[in-house]
One Martini backbone bead per residue (centre of mass of N, CA, C, O) as a GRO file, in nm:
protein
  425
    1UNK     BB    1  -0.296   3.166  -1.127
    2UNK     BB    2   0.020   3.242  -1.001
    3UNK     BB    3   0.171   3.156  -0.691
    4UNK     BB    4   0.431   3.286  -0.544
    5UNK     BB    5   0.348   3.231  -0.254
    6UNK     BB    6   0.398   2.981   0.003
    7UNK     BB    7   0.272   2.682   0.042
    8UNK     BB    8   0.084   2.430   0.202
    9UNK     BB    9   0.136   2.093   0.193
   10UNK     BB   10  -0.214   2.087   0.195
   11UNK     BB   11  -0.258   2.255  -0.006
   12UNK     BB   12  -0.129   2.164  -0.263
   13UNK     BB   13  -0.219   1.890  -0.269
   14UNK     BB   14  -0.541   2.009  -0.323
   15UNK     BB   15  -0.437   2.117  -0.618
   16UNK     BB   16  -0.306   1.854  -0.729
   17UNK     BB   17  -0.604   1.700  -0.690
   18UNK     BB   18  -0.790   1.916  -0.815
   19UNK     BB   19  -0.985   1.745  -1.056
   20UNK     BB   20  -0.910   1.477  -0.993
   21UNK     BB   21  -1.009   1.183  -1.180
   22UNK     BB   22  -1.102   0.932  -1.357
   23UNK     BB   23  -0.966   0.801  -1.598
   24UNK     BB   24  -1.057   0.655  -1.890
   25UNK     BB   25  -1.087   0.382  -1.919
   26UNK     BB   26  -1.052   0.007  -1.933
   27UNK     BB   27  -0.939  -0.328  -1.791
   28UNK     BB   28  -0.863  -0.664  -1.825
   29UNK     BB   29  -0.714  -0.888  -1.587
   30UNK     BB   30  -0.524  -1.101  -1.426
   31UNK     BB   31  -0.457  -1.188  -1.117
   32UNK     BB   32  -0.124  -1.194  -1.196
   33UNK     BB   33  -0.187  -0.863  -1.264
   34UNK     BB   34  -0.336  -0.711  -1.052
   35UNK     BB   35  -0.152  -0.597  -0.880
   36UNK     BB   36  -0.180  -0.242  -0.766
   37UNK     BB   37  -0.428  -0.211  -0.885
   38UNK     BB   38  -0.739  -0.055  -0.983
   39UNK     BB   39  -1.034  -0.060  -0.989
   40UNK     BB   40  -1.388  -0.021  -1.171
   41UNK     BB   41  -1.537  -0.242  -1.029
   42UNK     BB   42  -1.749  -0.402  -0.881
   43UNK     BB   43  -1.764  -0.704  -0.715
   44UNK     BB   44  -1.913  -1.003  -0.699
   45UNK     BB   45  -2.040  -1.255  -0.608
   46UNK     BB   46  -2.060  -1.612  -0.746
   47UNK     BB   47  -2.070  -1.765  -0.456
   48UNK     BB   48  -2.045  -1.969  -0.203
   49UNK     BB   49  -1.847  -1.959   0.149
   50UNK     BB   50  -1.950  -2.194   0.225
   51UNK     BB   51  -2.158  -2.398   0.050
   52UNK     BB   52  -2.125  -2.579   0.312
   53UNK     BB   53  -2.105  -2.699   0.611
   54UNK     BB   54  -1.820  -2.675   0.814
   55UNK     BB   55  -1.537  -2.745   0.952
   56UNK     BB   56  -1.290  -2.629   1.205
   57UNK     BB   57  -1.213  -2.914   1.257
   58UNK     BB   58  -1.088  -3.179   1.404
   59UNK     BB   59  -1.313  -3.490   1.448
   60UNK     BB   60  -1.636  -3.529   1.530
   61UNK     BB   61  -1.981  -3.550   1.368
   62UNK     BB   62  -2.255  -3.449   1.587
   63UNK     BB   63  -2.462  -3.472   1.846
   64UNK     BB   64  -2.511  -3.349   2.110
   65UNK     BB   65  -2.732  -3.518   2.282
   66UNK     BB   66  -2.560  -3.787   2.228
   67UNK     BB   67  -2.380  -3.683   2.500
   68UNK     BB   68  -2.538  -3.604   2.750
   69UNK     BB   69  -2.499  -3.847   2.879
   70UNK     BB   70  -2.365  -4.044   3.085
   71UNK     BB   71  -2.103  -4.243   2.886
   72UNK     BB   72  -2.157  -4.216   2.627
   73UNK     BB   73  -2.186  -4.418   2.266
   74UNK     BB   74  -2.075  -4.382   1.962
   75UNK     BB   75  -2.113  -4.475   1.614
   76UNK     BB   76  -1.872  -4.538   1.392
   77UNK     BB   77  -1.993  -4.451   1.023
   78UNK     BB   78  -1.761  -4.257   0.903
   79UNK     BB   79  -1.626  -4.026   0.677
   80UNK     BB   80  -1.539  -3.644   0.622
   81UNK     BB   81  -1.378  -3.466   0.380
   82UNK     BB   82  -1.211  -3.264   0.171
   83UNK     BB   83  -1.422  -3.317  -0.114
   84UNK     BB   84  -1.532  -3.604   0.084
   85UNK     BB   85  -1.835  -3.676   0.191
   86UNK     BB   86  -2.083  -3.743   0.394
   87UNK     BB   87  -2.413  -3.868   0.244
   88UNK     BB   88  -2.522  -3.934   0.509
   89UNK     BB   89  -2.777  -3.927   0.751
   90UNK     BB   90  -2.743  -3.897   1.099
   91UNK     BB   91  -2.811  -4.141   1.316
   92UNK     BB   92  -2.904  -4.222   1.629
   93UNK     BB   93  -2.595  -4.228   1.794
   94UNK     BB   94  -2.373  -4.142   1.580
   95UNK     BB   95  -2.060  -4.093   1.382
   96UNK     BB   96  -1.780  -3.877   1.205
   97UNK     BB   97  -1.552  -3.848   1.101
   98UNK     BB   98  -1.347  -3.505   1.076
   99UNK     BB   99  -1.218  -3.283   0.890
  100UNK     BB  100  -1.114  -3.009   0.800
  101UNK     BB  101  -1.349  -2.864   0.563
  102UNK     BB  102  -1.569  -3.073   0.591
  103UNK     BB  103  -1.858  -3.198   0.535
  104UNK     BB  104  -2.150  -3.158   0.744
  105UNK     BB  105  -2.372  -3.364   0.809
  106UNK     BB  106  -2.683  -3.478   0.823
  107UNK     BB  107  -2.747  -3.389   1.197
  108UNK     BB  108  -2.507  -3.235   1.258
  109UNK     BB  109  -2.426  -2.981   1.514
  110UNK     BB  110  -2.112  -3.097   1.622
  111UNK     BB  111  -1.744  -3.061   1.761
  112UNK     BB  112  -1.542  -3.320   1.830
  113UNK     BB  113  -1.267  -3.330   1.943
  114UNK     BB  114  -0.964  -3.554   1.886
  115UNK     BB  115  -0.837  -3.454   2.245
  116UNK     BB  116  -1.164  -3.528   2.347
  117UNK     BB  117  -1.152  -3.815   2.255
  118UNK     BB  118  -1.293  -4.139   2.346
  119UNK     BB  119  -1.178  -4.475   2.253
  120UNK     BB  120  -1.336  -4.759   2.168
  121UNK     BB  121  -1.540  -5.081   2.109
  122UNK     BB  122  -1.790  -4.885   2.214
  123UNK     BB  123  -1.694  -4.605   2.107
  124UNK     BB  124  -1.750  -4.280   2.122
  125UNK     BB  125  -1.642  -4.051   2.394
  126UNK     BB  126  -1.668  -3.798   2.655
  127UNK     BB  127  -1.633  -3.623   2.936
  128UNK     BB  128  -1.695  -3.352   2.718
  129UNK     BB  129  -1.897  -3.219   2.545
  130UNK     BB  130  -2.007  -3.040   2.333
  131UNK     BB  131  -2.219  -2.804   2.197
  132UNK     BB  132  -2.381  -2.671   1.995
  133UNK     BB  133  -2.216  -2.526   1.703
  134UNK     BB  134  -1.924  -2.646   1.729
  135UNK     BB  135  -1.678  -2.584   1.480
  136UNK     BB  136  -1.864  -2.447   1.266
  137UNK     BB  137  -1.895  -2.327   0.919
  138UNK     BB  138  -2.131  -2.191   0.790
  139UNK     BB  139  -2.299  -2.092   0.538
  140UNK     BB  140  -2.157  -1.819   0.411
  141UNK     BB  141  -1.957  -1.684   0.626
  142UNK     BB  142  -1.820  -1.543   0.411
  143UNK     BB  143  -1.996  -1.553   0.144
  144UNK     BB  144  -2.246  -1.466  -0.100
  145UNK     BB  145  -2.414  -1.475  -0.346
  146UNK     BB  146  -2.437  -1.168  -0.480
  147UNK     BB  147  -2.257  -1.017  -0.320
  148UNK     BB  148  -2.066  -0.758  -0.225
  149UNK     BB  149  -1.674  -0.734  -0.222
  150UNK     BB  150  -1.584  -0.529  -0.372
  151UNK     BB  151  -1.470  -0.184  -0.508
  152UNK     BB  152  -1.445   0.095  -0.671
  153UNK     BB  153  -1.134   0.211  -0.562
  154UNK     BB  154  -0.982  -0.056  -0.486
  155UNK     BB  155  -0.633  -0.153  -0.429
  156UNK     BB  156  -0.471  -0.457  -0.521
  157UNK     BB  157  -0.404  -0.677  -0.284
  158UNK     BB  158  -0.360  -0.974  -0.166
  159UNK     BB  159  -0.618  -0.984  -0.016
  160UNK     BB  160  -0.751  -0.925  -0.285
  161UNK     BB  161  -0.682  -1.166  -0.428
  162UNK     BB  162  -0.801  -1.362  -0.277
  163UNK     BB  163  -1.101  -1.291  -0.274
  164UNK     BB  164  -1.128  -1.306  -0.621
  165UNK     BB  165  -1.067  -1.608  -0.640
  166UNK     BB  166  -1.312  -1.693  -0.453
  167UNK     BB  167  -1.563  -1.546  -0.594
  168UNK     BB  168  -1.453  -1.602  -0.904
  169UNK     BB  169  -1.224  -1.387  -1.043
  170UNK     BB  170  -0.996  -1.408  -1.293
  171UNK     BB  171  -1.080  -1.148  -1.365
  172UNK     BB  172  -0.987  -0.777  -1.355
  173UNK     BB  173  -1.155  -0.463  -1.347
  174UNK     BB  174  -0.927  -0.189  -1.450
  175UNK     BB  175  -0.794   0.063  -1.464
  176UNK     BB  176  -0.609   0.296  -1.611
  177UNK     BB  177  -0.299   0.379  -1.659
  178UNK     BB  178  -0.141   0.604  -1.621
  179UNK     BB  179   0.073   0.818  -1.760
  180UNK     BB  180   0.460   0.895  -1.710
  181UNK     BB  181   0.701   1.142  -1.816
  182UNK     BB  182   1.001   1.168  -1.799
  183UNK     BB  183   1.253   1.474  -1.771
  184UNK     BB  184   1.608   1.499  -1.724
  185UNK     BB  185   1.769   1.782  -1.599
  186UNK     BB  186   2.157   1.824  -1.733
  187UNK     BB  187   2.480   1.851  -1.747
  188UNK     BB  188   2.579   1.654  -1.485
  189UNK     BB  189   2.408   1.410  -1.647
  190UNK     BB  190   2.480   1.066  -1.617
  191UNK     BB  191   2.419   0.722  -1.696
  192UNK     BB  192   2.475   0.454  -1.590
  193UNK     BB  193   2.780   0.338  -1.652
  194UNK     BB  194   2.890   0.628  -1.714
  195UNK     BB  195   3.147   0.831  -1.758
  196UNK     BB  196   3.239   1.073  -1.567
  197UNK     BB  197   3.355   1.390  -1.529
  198UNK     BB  198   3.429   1.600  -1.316
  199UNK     BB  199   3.107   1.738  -1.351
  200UNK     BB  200   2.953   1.494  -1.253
  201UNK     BB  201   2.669   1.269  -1.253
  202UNK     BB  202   2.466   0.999  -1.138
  203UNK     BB  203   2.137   0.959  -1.264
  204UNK     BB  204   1.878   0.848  -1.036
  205UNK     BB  205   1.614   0.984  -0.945
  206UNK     BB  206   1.399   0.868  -1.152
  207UNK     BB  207   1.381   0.535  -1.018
  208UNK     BB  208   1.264   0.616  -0.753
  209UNK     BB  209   0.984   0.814  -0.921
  210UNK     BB  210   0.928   0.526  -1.073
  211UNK     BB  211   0.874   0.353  -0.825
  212UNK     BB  212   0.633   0.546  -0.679
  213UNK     BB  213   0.457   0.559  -0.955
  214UNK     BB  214   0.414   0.210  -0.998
  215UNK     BB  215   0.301   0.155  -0.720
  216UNK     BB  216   0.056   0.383  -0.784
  217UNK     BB  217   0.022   0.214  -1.103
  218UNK     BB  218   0.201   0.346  -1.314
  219UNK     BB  219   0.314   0.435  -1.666
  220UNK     BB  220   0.667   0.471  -1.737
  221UNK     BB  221   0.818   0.727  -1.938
  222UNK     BB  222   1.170   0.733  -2.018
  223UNK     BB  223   1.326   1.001  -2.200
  224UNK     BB  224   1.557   1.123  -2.019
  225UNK     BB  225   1.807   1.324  -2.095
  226UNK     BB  226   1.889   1.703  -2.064
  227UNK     BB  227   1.985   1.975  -2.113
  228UNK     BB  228   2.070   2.274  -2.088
  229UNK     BB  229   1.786   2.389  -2.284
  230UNK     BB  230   1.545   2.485  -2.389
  231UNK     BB  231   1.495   2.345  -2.688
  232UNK     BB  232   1.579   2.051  -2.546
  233UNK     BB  233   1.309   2.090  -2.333
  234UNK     BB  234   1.106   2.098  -2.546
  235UNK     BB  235   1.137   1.800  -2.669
  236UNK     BB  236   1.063   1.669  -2.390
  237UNK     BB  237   0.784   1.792  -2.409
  238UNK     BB  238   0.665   1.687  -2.695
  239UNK     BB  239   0.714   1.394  -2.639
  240UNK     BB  240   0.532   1.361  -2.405
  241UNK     BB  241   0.291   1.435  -2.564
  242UNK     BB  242   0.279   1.188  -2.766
  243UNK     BB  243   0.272   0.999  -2.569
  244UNK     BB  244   0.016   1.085  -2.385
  245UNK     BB  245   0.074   1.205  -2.105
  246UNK     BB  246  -0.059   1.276  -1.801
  247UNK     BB  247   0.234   1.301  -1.638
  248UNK     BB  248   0.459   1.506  -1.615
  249UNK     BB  249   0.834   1.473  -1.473
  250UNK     BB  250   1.056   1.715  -1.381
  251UNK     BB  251   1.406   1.707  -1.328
  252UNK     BB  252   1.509   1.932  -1.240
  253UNK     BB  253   1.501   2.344  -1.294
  254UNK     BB  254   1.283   2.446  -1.074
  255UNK     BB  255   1.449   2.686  -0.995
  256UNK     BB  256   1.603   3.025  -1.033
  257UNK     BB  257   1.866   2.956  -1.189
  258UNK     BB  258   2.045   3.049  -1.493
  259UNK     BB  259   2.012   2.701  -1.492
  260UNK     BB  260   1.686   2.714  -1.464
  261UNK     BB  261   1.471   2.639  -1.761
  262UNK     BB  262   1.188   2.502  -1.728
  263UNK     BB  263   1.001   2.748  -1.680
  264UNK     BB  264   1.042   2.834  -1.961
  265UNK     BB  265   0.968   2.573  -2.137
  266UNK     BB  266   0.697   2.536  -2.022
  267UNK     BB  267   0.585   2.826  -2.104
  268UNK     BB  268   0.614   2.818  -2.419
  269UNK     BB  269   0.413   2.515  -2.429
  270UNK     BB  270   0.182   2.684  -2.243
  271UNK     BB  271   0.132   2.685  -1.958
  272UNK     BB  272  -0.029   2.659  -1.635
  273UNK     BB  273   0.010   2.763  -1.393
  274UNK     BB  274  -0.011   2.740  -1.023
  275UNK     BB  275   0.261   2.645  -0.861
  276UNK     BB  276   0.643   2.656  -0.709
  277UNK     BB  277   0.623   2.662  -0.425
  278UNK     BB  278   0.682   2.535  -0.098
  279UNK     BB  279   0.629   2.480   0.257
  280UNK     BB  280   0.924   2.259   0.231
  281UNK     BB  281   1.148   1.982   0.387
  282UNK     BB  282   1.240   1.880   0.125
  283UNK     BB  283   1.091   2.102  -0.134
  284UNK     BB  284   1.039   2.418  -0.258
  285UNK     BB  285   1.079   2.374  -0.596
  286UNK     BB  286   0.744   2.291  -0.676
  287UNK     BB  287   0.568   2.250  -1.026
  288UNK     BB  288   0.269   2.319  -1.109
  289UNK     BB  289   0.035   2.235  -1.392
  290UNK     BB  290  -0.057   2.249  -1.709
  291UNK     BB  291  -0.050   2.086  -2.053
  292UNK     BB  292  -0.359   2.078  -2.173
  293UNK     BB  293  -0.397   1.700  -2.057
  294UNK     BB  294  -0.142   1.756  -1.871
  295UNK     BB  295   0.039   1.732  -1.555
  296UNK     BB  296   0.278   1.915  -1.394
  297UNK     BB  297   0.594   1.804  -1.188
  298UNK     BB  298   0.850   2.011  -1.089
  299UNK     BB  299   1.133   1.866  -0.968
  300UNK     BB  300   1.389   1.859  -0.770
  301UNK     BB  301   1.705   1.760  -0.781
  302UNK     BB  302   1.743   1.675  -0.538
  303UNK     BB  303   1.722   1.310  -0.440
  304UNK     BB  304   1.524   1.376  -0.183
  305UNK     BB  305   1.325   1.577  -0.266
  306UNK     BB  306   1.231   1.414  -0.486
  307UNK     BB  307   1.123   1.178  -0.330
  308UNK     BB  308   0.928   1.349  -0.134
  309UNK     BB  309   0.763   1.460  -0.337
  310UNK     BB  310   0.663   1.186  -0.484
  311UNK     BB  311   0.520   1.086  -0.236
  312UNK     BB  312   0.328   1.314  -0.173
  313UNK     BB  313   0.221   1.415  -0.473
  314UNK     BB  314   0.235   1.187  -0.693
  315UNK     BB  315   0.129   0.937  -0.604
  316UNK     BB  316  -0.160   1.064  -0.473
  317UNK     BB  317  -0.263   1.102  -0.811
  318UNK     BB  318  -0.223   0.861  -0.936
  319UNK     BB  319  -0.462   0.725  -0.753
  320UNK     BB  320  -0.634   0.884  -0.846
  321UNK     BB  321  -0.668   0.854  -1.149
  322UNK     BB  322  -0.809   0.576  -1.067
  323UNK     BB  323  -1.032   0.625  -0.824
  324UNK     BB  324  -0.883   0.660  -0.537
  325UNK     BB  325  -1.068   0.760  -0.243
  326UNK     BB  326  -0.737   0.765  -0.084
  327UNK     BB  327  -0.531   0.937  -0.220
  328UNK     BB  328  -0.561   1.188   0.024
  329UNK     BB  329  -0.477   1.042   0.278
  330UNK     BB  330  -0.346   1.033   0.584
  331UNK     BB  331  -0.033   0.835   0.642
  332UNK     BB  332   0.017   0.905   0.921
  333UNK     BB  333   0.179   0.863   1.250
  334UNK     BB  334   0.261   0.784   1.536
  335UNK     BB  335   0.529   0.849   1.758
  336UNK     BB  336   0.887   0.869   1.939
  337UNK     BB  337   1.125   1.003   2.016
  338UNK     BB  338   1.523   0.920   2.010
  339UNK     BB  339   1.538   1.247   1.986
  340UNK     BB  340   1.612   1.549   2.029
  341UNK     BB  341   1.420   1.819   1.881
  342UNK     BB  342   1.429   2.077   1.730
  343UNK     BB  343   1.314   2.378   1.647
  344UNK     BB  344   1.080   2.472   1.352
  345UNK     BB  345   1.093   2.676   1.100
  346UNK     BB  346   0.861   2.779   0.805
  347UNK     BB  347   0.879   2.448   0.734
  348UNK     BB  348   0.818   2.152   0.640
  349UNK     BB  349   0.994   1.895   0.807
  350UNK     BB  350   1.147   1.574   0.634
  351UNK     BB  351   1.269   1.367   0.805
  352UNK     BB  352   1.525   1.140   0.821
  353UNK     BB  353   1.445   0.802   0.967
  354UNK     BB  354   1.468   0.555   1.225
  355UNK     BB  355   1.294   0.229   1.309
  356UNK     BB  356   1.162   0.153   1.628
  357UNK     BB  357   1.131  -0.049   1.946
  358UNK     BB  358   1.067  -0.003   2.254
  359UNK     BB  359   1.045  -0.150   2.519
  360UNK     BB  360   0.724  -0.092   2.542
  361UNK     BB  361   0.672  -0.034   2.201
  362UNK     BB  362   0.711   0.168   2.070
  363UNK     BB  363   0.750   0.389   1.794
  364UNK     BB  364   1.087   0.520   1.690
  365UNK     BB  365   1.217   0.810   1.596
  366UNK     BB  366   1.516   0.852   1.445
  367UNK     BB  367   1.714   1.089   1.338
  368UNK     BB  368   1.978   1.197   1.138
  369UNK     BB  369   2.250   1.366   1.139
  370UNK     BB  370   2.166   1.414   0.816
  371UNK     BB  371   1.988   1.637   0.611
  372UNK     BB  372   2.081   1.653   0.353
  373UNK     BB  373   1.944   1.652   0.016
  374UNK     BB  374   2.217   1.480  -0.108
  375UNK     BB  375   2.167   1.201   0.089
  376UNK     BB  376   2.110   0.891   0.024
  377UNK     BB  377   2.210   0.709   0.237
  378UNK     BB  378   2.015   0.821   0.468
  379UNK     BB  379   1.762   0.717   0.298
  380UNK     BB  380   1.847   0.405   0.287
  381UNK     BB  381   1.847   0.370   0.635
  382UNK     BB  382   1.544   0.479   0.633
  383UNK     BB  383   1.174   0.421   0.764
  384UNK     BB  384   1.138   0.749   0.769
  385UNK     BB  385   0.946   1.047   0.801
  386UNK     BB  386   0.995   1.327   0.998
  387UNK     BB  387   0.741   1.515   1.120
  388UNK     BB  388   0.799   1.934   1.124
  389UNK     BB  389   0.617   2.171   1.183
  390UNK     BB  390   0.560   2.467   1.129
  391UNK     BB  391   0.642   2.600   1.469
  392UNK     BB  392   0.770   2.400   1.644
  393UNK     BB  393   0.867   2.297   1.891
  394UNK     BB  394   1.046   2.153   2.133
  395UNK     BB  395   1.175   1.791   2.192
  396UNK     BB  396   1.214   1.534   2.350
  397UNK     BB  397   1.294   1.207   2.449
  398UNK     BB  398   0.992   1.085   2.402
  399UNK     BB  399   0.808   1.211   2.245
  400UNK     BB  400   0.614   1.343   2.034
  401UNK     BB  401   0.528   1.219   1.691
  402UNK     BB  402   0.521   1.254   1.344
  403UNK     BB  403   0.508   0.978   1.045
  404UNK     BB  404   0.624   0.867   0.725
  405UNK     BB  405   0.623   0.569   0.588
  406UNK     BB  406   0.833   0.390   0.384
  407UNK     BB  407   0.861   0.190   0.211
  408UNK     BB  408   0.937  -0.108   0.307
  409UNK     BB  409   0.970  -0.112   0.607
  410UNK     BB  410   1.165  -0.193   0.900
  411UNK     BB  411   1.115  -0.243   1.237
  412UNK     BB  412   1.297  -0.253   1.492
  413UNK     BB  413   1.409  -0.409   1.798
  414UNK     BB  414   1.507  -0.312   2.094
  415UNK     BB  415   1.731  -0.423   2.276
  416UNK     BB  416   1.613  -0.720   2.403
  417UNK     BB  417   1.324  -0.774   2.337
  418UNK     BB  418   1.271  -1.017   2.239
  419UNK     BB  419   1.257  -1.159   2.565
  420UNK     BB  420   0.963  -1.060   2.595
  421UNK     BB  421   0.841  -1.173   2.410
  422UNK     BB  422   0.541  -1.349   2.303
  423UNK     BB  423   0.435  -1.613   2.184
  424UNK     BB  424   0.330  -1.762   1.900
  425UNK     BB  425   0.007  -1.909   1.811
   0.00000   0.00000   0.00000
């Protein structure tokens, strides 16, 4: 039944993944179609990493007892490279040239520095010998064949594909991407590229609610733009449902002004409503409810609006859909305000912010001074969305606050401060 009445954002977000489950299907691909997918099943190890102990450095390889005397000087007879190793067992007083990666002979239990070693027409000797054990990385240290590497609803990141390709699986067995079909409604829009009316404006919304879907896995159906008219968003909403479409996504006419007819056009289609308000600043105007087999998402007009509700209830239905069982966890951070806060009254409210580091390395959100919900400009200057729950006190500059970041975020460092930091290793 729909409730009319103001749900708070995280009531709102267990609503619309409240049944949501991986959908049927996957496919496999190869590793260069893999990024963004989700896993559909375990991946085990194929292999052992590394396969025999190798060096961890540079160095020579070596019995540690055999440098224990003071003095004592090793006979180097022969190199084991990577790729390349020394096929016999070492004997006793002998040493190896090795590279890094290269197989440990066998015989040899620890690696002398090739920075720490003596080197004369008497053989190889130390200083200071290494102890057993020293510089070696055993068979195995990274995975063992037959362990499970990988598992079913992880998201696949580049650790992941390197990890996948290492393990020796070319393919990789993934969820089928949900299908999203886009909806944009609007007598005032037309599409990039044409020339506006004097009351008109270009259609934007869709590429970035696109982009927060795609990244979150998704396959985005983009319809195209429609009138305002009812039985014109009928056929919108008809092409939808042929395409199988598993989220339909409508951009704009979901508040209840006169030229507002989304909702008459999705009742008259079936829908089952579900909520249509929501306590959140920007949109508090977003559609929730299902549509035989698709679920239906329809987004404020307002294109800072549309683009906070993709990000917080979009993106993760996509990645539930999938099975990704974190695509509803908090993915909020700490950080501290770079300007005094007001106090904030009735709903939780998303301000555009930019991030940097102060001096003593803090995260600061500092918000937009303007943060009307059709301002773009203030949108793509900002690194995070300054979270501020309904009823918060006032907050001074550098107390804290909690954030969270937009996609591809880039926190800037406070003036000055490169000149603390330390070398990097």
């Amino acid at each position: 039944m729909a409730d009319d009445k103001l749900l708070s954002v995280d009531e709102a977000l267990a609503r619309v993944l409240a049944g949501a489950t991986r959908l049927s299907g996957e496919e496999e691909v190869s590793l260069s179609k893999a990024l963004g997918r989700t896993l559909a099943k375990d991946l085990v190890s194929r292999r052992t990493q590394p396969p025999v102990a190798v060096s961890a450095m540079d160095g020579y390889a070596l019995r540690a007892a055999d440098l224990s005397a003071p003095g004592a000087r090793l006979k180097l007879v022969g190199e084991s490279a990577a790729g390349h190793g020394y096929h016999l067992a070492l004997g006793a007083g002998e040493t190896v040239r090795i590279f890094t990666g290269a197989p440990v002979p066998e015989g040899a239990d620890t690696i002398l520095l090739q920075e720490d070693a003596t080197i004369d027409a008497s053989g190889v000797g130390a200083a200071s010998p290494p102890p057993a054990g020293r510089h070696i990385r055993e068979r195995g240290l990274d995975f063992r064949e037959g362990d499970p590497a990988l598992f079913a609803g992880t998201r696949i990141g580049p650790s992941e594909l390197a990890l996948a390709a290492a393990i020796n699986h070319p393919l990789l067995p993934v969820a089928r991407r949900p299908r999203v079909a886009l909806i944009a409604s609007g007598d005032e829009l037309v599409p990039p590229g044409a020339e506006p009316g004097p009351a008109q404006i270009i259609a934007c919304n869709g590429y970035a609610v696109a982009a927060i879907a795609e990244a979150a896995g998704a396959e985005v159906i983009d319809l195209g733009i429609f009138r305002d008219d009812i039985a014109e968003l009928e056929k919108g909403l008809e092409q939808a449902r042929a395409a199988k479409a598993d989220i339909v996504v409508t951009l704009g006419g979901a508040s209840v002004g006169d030229h507002d007819l989304l909702r008459p056009a999705l009742a008259r289609q079936g829908m089952a409503l579900d909520f249509w308000r929501i306590a959140m600043r920007p949109g508090k105007p977003l559609i929730h409810g299902t549509l035989g087999e698709a679920r239906i998402l329809g987004l404020p007009g307002n294109p800072v609006a549309a683009f906070v509700c993709a990000l917080v209830f979009l993106g993760p239905l996509v990645r539930t859909l999938q099975g990704d069982p974190r695509a509803g966890a908090d993915e909020t951070e700490a950080a501290v305000a770079g300007a005094p806060l007001k106090p904030n009254k009735g709903r939780r409210d998303y301000m555009r912010a930019t991030l940097t580091r102060d001096a003593e390395g803090r995260l600061t959100a500092t918000p937009q001074a303007l943060q009307d919900s059709s301002l773009l400009t203030e949108l793509a200057r900002s690194q995070a969305l300054l979270i501020r729950e309904a009823g918060d006190g006032a907050v001074a500059a550098g107390g804290p606050c909690r954030i969270l970041r937009l996609p591809g975020a880039f926190v800037a460092e406070a003036p000055g401060r490169e000149d603390q930091r330390s070398p990097s290793c």
